[in-house]
C-alpha positions in Angstrom: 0.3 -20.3 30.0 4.1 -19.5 30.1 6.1 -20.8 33.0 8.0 -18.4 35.4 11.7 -17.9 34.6 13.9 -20.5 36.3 16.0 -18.8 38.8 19.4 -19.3 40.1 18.6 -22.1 42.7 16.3 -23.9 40.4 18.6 -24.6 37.8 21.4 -26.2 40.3 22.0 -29.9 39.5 19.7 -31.7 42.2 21.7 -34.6 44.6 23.1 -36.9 43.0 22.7 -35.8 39.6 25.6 -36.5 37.7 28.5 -33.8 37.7 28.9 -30.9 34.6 31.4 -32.0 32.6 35.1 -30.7 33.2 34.2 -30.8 37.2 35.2 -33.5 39.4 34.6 -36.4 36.7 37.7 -34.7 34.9 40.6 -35.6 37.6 39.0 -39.0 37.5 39.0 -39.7 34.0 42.9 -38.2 33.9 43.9 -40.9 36.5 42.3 -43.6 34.5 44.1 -42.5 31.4 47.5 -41.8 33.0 48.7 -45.2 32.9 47.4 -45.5 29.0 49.6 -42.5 28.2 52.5 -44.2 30.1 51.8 -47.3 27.9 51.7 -45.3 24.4 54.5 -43.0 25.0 56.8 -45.3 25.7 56.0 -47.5 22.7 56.2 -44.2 20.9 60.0 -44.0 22.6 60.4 -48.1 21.4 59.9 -47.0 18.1 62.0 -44.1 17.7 65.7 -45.9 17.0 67.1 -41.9 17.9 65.8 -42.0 21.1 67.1 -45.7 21.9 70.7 -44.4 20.7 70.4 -41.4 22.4 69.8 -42.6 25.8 71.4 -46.5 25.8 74.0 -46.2 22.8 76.1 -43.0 23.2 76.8 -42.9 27.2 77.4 -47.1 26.9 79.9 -46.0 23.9 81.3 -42.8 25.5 81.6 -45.5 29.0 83.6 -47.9 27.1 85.6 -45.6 24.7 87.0 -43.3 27.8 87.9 -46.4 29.6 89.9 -48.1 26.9 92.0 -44.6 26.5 92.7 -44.6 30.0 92.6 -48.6 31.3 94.9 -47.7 34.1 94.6 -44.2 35.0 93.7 -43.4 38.8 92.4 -39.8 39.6 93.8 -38.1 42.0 91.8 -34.9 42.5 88.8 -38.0 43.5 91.5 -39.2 46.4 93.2 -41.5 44.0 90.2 -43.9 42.2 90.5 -45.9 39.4 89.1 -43.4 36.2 85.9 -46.5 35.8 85.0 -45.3 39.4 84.3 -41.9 38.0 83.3 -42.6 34.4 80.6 -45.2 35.6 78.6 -43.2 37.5 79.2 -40.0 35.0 78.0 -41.8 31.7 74.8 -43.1 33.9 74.2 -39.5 34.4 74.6 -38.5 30.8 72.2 -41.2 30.6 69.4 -39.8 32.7 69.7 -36.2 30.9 69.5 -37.7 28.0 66.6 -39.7 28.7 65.1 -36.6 30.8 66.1 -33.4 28.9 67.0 -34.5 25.5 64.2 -37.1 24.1 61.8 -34.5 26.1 62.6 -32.2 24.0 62.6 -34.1 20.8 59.8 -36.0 21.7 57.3 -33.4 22.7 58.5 -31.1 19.7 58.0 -33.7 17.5 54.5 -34.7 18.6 53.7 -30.8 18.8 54.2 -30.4 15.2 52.8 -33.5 13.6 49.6 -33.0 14.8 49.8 -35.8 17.7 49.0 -33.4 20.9 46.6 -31.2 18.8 44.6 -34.8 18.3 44.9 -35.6 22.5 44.4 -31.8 23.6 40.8 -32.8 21.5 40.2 -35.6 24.2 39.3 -35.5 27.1 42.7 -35.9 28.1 43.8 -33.5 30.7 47.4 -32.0 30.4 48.8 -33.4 33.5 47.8 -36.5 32.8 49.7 -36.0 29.2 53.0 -35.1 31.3 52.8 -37.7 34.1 52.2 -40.6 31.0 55.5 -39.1 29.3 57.3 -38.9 32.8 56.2 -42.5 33.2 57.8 -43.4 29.9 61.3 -41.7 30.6 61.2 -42.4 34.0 61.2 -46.6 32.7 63.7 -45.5 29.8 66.1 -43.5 32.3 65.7 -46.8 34.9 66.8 -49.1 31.5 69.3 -47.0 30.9 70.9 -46.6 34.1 70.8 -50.1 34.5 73.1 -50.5 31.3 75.2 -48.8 32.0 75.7 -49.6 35.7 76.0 -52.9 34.7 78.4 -52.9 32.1 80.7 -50.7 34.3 80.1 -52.6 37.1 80.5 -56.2 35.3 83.0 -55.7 32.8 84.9 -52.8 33.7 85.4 -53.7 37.3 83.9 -50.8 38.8 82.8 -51.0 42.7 79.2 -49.8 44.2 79.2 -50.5 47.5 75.7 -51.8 48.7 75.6 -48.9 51.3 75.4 -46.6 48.7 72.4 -47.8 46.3 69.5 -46.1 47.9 71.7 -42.7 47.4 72.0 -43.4 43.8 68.4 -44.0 43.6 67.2 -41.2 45.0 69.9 -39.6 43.1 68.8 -40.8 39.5 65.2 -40.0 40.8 65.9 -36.0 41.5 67.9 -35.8 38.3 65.2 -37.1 36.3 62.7 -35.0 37.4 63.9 -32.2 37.3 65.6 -32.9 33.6 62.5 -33.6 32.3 60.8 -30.2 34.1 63.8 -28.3 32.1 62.6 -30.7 29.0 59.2 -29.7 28.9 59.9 -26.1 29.0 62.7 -26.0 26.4 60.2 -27.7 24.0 58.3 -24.6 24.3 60.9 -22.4 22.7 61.9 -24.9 20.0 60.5 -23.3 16.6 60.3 -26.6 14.7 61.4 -30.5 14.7 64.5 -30.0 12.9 65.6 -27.8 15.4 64.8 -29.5 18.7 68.1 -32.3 18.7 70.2 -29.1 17.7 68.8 -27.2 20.1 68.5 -29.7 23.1 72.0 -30.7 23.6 73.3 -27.4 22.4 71.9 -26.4 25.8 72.8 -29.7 28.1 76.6 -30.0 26.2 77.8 -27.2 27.1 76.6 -26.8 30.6 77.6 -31.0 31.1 81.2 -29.7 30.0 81.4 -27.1 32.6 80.0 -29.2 35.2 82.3 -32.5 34.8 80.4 -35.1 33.5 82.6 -36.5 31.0 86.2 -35.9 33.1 86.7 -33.7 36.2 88.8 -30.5 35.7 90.5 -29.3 39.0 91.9 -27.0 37.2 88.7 -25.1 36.1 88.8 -21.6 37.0 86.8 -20.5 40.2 84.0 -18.6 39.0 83.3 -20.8 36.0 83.3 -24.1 38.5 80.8 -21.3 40.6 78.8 -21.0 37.7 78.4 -24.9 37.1 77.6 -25.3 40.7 74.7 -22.8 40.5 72.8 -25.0 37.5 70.8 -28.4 37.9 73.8 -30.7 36.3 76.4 -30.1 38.5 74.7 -31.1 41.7 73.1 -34.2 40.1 76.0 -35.2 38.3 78.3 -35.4 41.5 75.8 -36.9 43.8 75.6 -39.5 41.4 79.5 -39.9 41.4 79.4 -39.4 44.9 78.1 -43.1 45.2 81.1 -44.4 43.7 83.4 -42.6 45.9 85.6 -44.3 48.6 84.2 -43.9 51.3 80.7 -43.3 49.1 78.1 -40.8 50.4 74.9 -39.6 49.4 73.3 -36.2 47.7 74.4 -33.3 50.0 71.4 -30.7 50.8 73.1 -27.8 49.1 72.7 -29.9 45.8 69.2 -31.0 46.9 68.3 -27.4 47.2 69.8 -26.0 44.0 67.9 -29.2 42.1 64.5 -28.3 43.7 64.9 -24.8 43.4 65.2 -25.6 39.2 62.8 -28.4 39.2 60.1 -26.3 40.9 60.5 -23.3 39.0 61.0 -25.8 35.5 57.4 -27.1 36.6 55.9 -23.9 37.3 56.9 -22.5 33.9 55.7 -26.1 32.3 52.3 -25.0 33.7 52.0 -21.9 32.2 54.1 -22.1 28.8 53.1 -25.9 27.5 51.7 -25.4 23.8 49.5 -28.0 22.5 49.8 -26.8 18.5 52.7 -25.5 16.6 53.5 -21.4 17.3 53.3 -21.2 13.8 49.4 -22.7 13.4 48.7 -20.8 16.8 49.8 -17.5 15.3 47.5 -18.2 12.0 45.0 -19.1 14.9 45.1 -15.8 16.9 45.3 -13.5 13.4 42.3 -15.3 12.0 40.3 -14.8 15.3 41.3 -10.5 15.3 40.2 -10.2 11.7 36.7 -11.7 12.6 36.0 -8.8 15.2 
């Protein structure tokens, strides 16, 4: 004798049965692993000596270099300050994007195409967790960094940071990095292959860092161009960080606040929807293997 058909409500799990995989057991696992992907990507960051000089190497040098060609130079478009008091603060931004935007870039695109995110996107590794371990790792990189740099400033070049002003830079350095490494994510997306991505990464940031100050002010930049800077994320994060070093010093204002949301919410949004876990090329082979099957 056959049994009757199991109908809709007899087939539901019954209390307490364990949960289908991919439903609430999935946030869960993500949190545990979070902290394991904050662990691996920053020893894959540790071993990548480009990454190290990227971030630590080229603002320290580009710090030190600018300060030996002008020892004694005050600016007066900043009211007068020593140049340190501007460079200090501007290399430790450089710093950040570089950490944020840059290794991003480089980083994700070269995981992408080696195979390294095909292998977790096969666990049961959830994407955000990916993102928040690799945040994690930049965000302790940036931190390093900043510290550097700071420091050496600080220490050896005689530059001043008055006490007042620290929890401004913090939450500063915090904004910037986030929303550089929303931007990161996303430009990873359109990088076609690894050789590309250090080309492509700062021949995006460069330019835009020019326009926007961060290696010498320029109060003589035409109007709309000094608009246009104004209008993108490193310009606002750029000056709040100088703005720390200022006499008197002061924190981020709300109108660079709001221009640095507006791109780090949109960045993220975009991250969502456009994060590849394969290569465009093996996705393409994928999606034209999958259409001759029908």
């Amino acid at each position: 004798m056959t049994s009757p058909p199991a109908d809709a409500d007899s087939m539901r799990a019954a209390p307490g049965a364990p949960p289908a995989s991919g439903t609430s057991e999935r946030p869960r696992l993500g949190l545990a692993l979070a902290p394991g992907q904050v662990r691996y990507q920053l020893l894959l960051l540790v071993r990548n000596p480009l990454g190290s000089f990227i971030t630590v190497v080229v603002p320290l040098m580009l710090l030190i270099a600018l300060d030996l060609v002008t020892p004694e130079m005050t600016l007066q478009s900043l009211g007068g300050v020593p140049v340190v008091q501007f460079l200090t603060p501007a290399m430790a931004s450089f710093a950040v994007l570089n950490a944020g935007f840059v290794d991003v870039v480089v980083g994700t695109t070269v995981a992408r195409d080696q195979g390294v995110l095909r292998r977790l996107h096969a666990t049961p590794l959830p994407t955000w967790a990916l993102l928040i371990g690799r945040l994690g790792a930049s965000a302790i990189v940036a931190a390093g960094s900043v510290l550097v740099v700071l420091g050496v400033g600080i220490i050896f070049l005689h530059a001043h940071l008055a006490s007042s002003a620290i929890p401004g830079l913090v939450l500063s350095t915090t904004v910037g990095l986030l929303v550089s490494f929303a931007l990161g994510v996303v430009c990873s997306t359109l990088v076609p292959s690894t050789e590309a991505a250090l080309p492509v990464a700062y021949g995006l940031m460069l330019p835009v860092a020019f326009i926007s100050e961060v290696f010498f002010p320029a109060p003589g930049e035409a109007a709309w161009l000094r608009s246009v800077a104004a209008a993108l994320p490193v310009a606002p994060f750029a000056h709040a960080m100088e703005s720390a070093f200022a006499v008197p010093p002061h924190g981020m204002t709300g109108g660079q606040l709001g221009v640095l949301l507006a791109w780090g919410v949109g960045a993220a949004v975009v991250a969502i929807f456009t994060f590849r876990w394969e290569p465009g090329g093996l996705r393409r082979q994928r999606a034209r293997a999958r259409s001759s099957l029908r």
